[in-house]
C-alpha positions in Angstrom: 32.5 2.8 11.6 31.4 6.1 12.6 29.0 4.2 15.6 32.9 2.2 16.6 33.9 6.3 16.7 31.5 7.4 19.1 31.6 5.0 21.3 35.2 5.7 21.5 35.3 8.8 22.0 32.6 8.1 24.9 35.0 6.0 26.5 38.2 8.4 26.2 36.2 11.2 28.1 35.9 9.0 31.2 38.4 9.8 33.2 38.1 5.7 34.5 37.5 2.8 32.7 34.3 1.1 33.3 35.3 -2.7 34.5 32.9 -5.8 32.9 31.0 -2.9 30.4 30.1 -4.3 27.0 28.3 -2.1 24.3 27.4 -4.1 21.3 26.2 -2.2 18.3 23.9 -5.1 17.1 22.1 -6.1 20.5 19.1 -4.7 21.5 18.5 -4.9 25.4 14.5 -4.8 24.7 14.3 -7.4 22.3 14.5 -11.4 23.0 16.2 -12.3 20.1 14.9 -15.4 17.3 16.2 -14.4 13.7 18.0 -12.1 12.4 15.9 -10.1 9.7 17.6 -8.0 6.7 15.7 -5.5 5.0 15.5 -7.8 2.1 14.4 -10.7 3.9 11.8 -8.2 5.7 10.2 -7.2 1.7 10.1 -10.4 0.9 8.5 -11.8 3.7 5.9 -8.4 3.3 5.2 -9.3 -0.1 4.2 -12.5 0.4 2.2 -12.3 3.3 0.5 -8.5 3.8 -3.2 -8.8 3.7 -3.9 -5.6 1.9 -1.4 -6.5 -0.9 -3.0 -10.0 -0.8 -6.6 -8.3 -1.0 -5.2 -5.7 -4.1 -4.3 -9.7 -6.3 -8.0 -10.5 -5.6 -9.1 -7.1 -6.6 -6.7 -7.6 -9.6 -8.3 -11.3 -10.8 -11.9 -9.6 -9.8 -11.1 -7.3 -12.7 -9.7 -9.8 -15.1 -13.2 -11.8 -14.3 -15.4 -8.9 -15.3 -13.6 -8.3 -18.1 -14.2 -12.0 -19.0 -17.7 -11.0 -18.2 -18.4 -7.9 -20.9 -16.2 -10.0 -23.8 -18.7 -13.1 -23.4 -21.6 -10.8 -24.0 -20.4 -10.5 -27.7 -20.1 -14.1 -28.2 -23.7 -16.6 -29.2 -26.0 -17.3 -26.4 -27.4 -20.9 -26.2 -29.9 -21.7 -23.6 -32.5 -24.5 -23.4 -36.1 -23.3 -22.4 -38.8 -25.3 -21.1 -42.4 -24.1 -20.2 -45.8 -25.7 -19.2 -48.3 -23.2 -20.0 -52.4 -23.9 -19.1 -54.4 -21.4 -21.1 -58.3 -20.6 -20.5 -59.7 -21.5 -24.2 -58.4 -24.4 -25.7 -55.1 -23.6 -28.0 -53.5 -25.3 -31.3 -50.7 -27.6 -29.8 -48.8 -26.3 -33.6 -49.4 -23.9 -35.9 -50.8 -24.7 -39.3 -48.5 -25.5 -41.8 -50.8 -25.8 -44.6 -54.4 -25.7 -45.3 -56.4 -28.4 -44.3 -53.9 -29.9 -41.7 -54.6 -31.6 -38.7 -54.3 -30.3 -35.2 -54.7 -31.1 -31.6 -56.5 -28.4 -29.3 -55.3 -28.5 -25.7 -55.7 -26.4 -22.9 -52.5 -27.2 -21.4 -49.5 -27.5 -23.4 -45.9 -27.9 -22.6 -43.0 -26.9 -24.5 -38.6 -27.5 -24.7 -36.3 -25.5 -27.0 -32.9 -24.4 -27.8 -32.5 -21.2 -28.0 -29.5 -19.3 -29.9 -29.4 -15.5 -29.6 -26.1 -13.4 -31.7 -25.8 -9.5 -31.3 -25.4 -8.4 -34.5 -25.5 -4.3 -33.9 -26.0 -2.7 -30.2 -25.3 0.8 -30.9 -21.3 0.3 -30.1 -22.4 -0.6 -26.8 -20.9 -4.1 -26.3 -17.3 -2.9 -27.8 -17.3 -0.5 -25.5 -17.9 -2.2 -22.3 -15.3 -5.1 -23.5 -12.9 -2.2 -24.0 -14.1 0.1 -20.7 -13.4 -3.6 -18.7 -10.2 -4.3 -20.0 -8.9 -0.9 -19.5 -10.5 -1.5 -16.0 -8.6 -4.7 -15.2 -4.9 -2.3 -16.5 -6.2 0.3 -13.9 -6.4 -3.0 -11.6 -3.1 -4.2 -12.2 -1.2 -0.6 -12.2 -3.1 -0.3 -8.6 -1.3 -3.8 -7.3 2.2 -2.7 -8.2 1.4 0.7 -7.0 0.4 -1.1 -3.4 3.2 -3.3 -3.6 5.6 -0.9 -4.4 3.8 1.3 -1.3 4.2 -1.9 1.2 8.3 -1.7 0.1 8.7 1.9 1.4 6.7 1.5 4.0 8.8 -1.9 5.3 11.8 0.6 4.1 10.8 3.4 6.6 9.7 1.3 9.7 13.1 -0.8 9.4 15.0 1.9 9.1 13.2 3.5 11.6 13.7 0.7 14.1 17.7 0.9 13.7 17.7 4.2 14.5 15.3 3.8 17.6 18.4 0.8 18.7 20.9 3.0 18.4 19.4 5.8 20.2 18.3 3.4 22.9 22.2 2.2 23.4 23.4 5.9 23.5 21.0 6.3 26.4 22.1 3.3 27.8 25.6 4.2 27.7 24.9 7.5 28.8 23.1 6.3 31.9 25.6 3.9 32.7 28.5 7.5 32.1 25.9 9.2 34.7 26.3 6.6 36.9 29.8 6.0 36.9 29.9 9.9 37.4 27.7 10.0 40.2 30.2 7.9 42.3 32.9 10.2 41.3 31.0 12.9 42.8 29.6 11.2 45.9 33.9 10.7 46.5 34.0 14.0 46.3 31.7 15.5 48.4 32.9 13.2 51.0 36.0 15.0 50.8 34.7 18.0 51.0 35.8 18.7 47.3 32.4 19.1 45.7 29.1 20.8 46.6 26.0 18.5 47.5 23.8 20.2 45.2 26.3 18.8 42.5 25.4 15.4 43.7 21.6 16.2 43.5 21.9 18.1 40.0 23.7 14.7 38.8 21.0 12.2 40.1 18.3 14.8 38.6 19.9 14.6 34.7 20.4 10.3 35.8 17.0 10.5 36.4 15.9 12.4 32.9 18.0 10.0 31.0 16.1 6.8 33.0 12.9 8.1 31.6 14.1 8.9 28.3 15.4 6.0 28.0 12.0 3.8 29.0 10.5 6.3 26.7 12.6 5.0 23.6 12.2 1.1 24.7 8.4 1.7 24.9 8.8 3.6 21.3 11.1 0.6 19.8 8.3 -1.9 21.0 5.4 -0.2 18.8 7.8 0.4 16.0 8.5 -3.1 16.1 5.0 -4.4 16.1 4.3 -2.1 13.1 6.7 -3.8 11.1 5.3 -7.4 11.9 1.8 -5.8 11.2 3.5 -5.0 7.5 4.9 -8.2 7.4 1.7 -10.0 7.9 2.7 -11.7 10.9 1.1 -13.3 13.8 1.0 -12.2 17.7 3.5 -15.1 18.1 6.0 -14.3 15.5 6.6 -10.5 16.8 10.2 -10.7 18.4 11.7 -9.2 15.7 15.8 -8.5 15.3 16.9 -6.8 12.7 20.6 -6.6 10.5 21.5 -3.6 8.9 23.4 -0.7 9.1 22.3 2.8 8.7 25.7 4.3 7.8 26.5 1.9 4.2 25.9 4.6 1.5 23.2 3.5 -0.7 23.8 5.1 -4.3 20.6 6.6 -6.0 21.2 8.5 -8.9 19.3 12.1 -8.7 17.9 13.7 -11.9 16.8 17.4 -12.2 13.1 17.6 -10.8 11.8 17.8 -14.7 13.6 14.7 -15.6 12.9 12.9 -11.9 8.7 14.1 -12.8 9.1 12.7 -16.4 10.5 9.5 -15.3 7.7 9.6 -12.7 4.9 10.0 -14.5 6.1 7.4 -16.9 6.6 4.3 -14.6 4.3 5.5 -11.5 1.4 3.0 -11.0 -1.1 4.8 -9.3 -1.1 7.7 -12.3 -1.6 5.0 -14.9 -3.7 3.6 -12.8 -5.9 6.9 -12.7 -5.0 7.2 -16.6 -6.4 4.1 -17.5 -9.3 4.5 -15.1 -10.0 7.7 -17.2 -10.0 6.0 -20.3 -12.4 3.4 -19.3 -15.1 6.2 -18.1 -14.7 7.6 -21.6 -15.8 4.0 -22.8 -18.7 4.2 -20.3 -20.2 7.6 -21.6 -20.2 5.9 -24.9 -22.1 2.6 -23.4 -24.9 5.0 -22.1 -24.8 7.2 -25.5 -25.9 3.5 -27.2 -29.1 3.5 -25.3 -30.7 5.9 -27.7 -29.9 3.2 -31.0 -31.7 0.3 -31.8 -30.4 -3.2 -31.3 -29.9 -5.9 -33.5 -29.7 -9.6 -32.7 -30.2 -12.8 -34.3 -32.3 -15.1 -32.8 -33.3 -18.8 -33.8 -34.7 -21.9 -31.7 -35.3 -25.7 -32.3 -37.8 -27.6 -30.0 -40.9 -29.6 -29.4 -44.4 -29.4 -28.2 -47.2 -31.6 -26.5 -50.2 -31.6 -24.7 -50.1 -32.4 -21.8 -53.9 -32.6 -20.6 -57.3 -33.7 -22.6 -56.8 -32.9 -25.7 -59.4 -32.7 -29.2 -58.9 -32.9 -32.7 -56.5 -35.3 -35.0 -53.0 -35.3 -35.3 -49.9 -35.7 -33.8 -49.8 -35.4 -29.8 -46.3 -34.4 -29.8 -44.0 -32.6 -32.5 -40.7 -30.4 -33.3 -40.9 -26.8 -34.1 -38.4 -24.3 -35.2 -37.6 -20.8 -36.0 -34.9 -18.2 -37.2 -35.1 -14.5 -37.8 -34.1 -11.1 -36.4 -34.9 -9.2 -33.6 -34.6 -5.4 -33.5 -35.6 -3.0 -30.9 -36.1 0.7 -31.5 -36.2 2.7 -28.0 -38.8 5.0 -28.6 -39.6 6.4 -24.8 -37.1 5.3 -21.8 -38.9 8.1 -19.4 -35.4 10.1 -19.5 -33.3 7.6 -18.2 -31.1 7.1 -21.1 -30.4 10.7 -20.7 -29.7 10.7 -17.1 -27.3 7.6 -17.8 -25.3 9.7 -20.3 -25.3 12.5 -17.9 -24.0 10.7 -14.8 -21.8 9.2 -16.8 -20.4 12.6 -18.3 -20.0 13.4 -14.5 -18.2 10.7 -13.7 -15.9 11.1 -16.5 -15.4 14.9 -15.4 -14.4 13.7 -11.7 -12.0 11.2 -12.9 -10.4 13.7 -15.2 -10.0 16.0 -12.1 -8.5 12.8 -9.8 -6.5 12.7 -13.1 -5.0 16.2 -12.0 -4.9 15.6 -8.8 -2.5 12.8 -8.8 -0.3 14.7 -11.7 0.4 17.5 -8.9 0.5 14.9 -5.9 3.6 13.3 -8.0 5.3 16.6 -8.9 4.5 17.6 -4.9 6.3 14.0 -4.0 9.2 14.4 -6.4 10.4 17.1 -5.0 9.9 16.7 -1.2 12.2 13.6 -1.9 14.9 15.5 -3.3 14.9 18.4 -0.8 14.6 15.3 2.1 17.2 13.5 0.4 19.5 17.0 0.3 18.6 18.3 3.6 19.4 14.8 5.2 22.9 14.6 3.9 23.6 18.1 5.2 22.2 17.4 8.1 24.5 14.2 9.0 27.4 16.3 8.1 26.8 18.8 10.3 26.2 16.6 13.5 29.1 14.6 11.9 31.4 17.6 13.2 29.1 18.2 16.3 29.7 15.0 17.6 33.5 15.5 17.5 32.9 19.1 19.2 30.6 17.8 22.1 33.0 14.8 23.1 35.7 17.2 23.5 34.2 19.8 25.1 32.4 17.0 27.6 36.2 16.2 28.1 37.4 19.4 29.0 34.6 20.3 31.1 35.2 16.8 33.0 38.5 17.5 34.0 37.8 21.1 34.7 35.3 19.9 37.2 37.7 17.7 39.2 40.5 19.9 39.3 38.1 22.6 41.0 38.0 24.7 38.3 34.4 23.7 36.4 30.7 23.8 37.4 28.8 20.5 37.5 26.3 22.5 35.3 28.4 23.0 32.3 29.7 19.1 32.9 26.2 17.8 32.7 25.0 20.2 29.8 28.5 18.9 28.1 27.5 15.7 28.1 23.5 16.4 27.3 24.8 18.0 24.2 26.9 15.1 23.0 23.8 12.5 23.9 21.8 14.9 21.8 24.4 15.0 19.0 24.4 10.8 19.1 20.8 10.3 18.7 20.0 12.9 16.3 22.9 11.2 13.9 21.5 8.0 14.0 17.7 9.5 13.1 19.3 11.2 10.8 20.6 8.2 9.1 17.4 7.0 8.9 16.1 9.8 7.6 18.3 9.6 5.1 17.4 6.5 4.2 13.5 6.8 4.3 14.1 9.7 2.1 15.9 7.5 -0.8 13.2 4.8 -0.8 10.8 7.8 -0.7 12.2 9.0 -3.9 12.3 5.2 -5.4 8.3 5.0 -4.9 7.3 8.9 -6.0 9.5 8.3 -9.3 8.3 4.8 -9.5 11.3 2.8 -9.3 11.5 -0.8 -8.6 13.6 -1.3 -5.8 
């Protein structure tokens, strides 16, 4: 309603009315028109088809996978081996079971077996990395709703943005065409000798500003536009873009104190649990290196068969089964430092996450706050260009009629109506400001839109 007001009040200052002139609030002169897009239409289509959200899922099932990876070293290995082995001096195709048993001497001898291999202690080293790689793939998933949540403010601000940029670009249009309709007024009245011709060249010098302005904000509403279908994932054939919205419905968002607002942010914000969880994982990876320095156990066992397969001496069977079972343990007794160096970059690690940690913890509190004073200073500032508005059409009014009735300069005429231009376009940024600032404080608190 409040656009249907200024462009009223536009009209009732021309002291003519402007035959076969249109102004349509929701056409946009620059733009070819194919769908009309709403803001939730525009999220949805971002969410489904922006690459980097799209690459943050992959990054998110990557996680889950290496997870997988760490919990399957806890679990039996089974593997079948095979070998063919020649040997310089001739070799026993078995070992002797008893005394006095038969063998067969080969040179070259090929074996098969199954193999079954169970971790039985590592130090705390496999628990950890299971534990280190789940927390991993939470860090994962907190960074994919953090980057979707990112991509919704972002869509927020551009289409906002972009119904601003329309409206400014139709104040200048209607301006220019005010300009014009002046100009002829004044070209009547220097013919009768009524009006200086320096007024007629101070008029086509402010037509002139408002032309370039106004290819200015139509060059500006052409890159805003492709940013949004850049966001939205779309092709260089699906860019003609036409948005629905309006900038002046009052969107209620509730405003907590900044203690309660950094509370609730530090709660439900994705990136910080994301960095928390990423912490907590680095914690389990200084324990992982810590386990180099103990010993590991594993069971081991294996089922197969033997033969020779070359010339072969002695009696016996050619070809036989052979089997074993036992433990395994190995003692690290000199690692040339490394274990120690892997516990101290570890260590380091942990120490720079715990100081991203505390960076993020003051980037929310910095966030929270520059929401609220946006969100404040926004609604002031609409207010005040509320009344401004009203001022400038009136006094563009009076200064109109003062300038035809002799009694006005065409310099306080055209400043009258550069000041109510000015007033238009700033509202409308405003708006969007306003806006932008709202969804800003959704995504520094966390909130799911």
């Amino acid at each position: 309603m409040r656009a249907l007001l200024i462009i009223f009040l536009n009209v009732f200052v021309l002291s003519q009315p402007i035959p076969g002139f249109t102004f349509d609030l929701k056409s946009d002169s620059s733009d070819s028109i194919s769908s009309l897009l709403t803001l939730e239409e525009a999220i949805r289509t971002a969410l489904a088809n922006n690459p980097d959200l799209a690459a943050a899922k992959w990054d998110a099932v990557a996680a889950q996978a290496r997870r997988n990876q760490a919990a399957g070293e806890r679990l039996p290995r089974l593997s079948m081996v095979d070998g063919y082995a020649h040997h310089v001096d001739v070799q026993r195709l078995l070992p002797v079971r008893q005394p006095g048993d038969p063998s067969i001497l080969s040179r070259d001898i090929v074996s098969g077996d199954l193999v079954i291999s169970l971790p039985l202690f590592t130090g705390g080293r496999l628990v950890n990395q299971v534990r280190a790689a789940e927390l991993l793939r939470q860090a994962a998933e907190h960074r994919l709703a953090h980057t979707s949540k990112e991509l919704v403010f972002n869509v927020s601000s551009v289409f906002f943005s972009i119904l601003a940029q329309r409206h400014v670009i139709e104040s200048l249009e209607f301006s220019q065409h005010t300009l014009e309709e002046h100009l002829k007024r004044v070209e009547a009245l220097v013919e009768a000798q009524k009006a200086a011709r320096v007024d007629l060249m101070r008029t086509e010098v402010r037509l002139a500003d408002v032309s370039q302005r106004l290819v200015q904000e139509r060059n500006v509403a052409a890159i805003q536009r492709r940013a949004l279908a850049n966001l939205l994932g779309m092709t260089e054939h699906d860019r003609q873009l036409s948005l629905q919205g309006d900038l002046e419905s009052e969107e209620k968002v509730m405003i907590p104190d900044s203690e309660t607002a950094l509370e609730m942010a530090l709660a439900a914000r994705d990136d910080y649990l994301s960095a928390r969880s990423a912490l907590e994982a680095q914690s389990r990876n200084v324990d992982v290196a810590k386990a180099g320095h103990w010993p590991t156990i594993a069971l081991q066992g294996a089922y197969g068969a033997r033969w020779a397969a070359g010339p072969k001496s002695g009696s016996g069977k050619s070809l036989d089964d052979i089997g074993r079972v036992g433990l395994a343990i190995e003692l690290p007794l000199f690692e040339g430092g490394k274990v120690d160096a892997r516990v101290q970059e570890e260590s380091a690690d942990y120490s720079a996450a715990l100081e991203r940690l505390r960076k993020i913890e003051l980037q929310v509190r910095y966030e929270v706050e520059a929401a609220q004073l946006n969100i404040s200073s926004a609604r002031e500032r609409s207010a005040a260009i509320q009344k401004a508005i009203d001022q400038a059409g009136e006094s563009l009014r009076i200064e109109q009629q003062k300038y035809e009735l002799g009694k006005g300069a065409i310099v306080d005429v055209l400043d009258a109506q550069a000041a109510l231009l000015e007033s238009q376009t700033n509202y409308f940024r405003v708006l969007a400001e306003l806006h932008t600032a709202k969804a800003q404080f959704r995504l520094a608190t966390g909130e799911e839109r």
